[in-house]
C-alpha positions in Angstrom: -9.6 9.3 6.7 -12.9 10.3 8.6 -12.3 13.9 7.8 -11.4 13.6 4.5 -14.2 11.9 3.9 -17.0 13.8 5.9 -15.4 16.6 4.3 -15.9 15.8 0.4 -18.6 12.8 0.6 -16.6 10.6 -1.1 -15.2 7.5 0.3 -11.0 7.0 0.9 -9.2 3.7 1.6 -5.6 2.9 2.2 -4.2 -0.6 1.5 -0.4 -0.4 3.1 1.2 -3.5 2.1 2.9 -5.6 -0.4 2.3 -5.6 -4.1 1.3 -8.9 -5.6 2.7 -9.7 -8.8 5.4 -7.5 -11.1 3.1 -4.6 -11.8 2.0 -2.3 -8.8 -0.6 -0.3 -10.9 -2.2 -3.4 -12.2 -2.0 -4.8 -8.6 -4.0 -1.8 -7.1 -6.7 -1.6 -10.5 -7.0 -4.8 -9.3 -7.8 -4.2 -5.4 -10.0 -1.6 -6.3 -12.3 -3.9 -8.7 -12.0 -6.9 -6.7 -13.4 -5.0 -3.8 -16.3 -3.8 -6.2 -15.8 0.0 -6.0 -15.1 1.1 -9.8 -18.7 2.3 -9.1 -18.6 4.5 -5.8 -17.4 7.9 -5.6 -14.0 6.3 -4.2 -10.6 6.7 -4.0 -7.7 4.2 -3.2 -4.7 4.7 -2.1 -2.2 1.9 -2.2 1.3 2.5 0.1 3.6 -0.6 -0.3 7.0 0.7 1.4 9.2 -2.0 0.3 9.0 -1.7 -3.6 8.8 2.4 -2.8 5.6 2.3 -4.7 2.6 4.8 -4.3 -0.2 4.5 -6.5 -4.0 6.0 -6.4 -6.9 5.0 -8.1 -9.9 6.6 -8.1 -13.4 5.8 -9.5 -14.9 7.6 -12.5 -17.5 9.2 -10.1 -14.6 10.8 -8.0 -12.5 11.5 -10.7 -14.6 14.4 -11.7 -13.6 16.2 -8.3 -10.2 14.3 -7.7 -8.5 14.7 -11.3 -5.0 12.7 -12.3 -3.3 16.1 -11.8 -4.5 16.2 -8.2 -3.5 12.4 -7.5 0.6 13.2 -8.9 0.1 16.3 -6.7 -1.1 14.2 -3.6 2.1 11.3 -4.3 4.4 14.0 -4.9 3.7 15.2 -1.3 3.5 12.2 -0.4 6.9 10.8 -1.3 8.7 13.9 0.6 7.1 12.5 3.5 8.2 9.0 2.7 12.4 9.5 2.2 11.9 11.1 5.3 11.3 8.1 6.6 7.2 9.4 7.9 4.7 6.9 6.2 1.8 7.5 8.5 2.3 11.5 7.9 3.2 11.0 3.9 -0.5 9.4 3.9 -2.0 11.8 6.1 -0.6 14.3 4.0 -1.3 12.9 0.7 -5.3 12.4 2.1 -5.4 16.3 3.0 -4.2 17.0 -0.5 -6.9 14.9 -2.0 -9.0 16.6 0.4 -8.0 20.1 -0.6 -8.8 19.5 -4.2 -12.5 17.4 -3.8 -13.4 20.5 -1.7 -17.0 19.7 -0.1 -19.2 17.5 -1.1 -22.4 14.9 0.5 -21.8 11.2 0.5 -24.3 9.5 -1.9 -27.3 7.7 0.0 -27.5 4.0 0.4 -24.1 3.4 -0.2 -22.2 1.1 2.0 -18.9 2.4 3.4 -15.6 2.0 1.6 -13.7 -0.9 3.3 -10.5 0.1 4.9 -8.1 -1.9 3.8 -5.2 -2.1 5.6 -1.9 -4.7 5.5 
């Protein structure tokens, strides 16, 4: 996660865990608000193996570099990874797709790193 984000300047975060409640992309809107980070140039990516769920949300300051295509892209990769039965790879590779697609970029100043979040 270090590379990826000293590479494009924007900050990544991995929650790997359970999904609370019945809808997994309402679940991980709601991590990524709670945590106050609708406003950073962030990206979260939410594993939680049991439900075979990925989802990833970004902010709308990332979005601009890390577009919806590029997030299926990242998830598709990802899942190959995943019924292989490689979690810590499917995210490494799904962070290097996200990566890939940002391209380089400066962190904004006075921003407070992204909390790694994990479960």
């Amino acid at each position: 996660m270090k590379v990826a984000e000293a590479t494009t300047g924007l900050q990544f975060c991995v929650y790997l865990g359970p999904v609370e409640g019945d809808d997994p992309h309402a679940f991980a809107e709601s991590l990524f608000t709670r945590a106050g980070l609708t406003d950073r140039p962030g990206v979260l990516l939410l594993v939680a193996p049991k439900r075979h769920y990925v989802e990833i949300v970004t902010s709308p300051a990332a979005r601009v570099r890390v577009p919806d295509e590029a997030c299926e892209a990242a998830v598709a990769r990802m899942i190959e990874d995943f019924k292989a039965g490689h979690i810590d790879r499917g995210i490494v590779h799904g962070l290097e797709t996200l990566t890939e697609v940002a391209g380089a970029g400066t962190a904004p100043d006075g921003g407070a790193d992204f909390p790694d979040i994990l479960d």
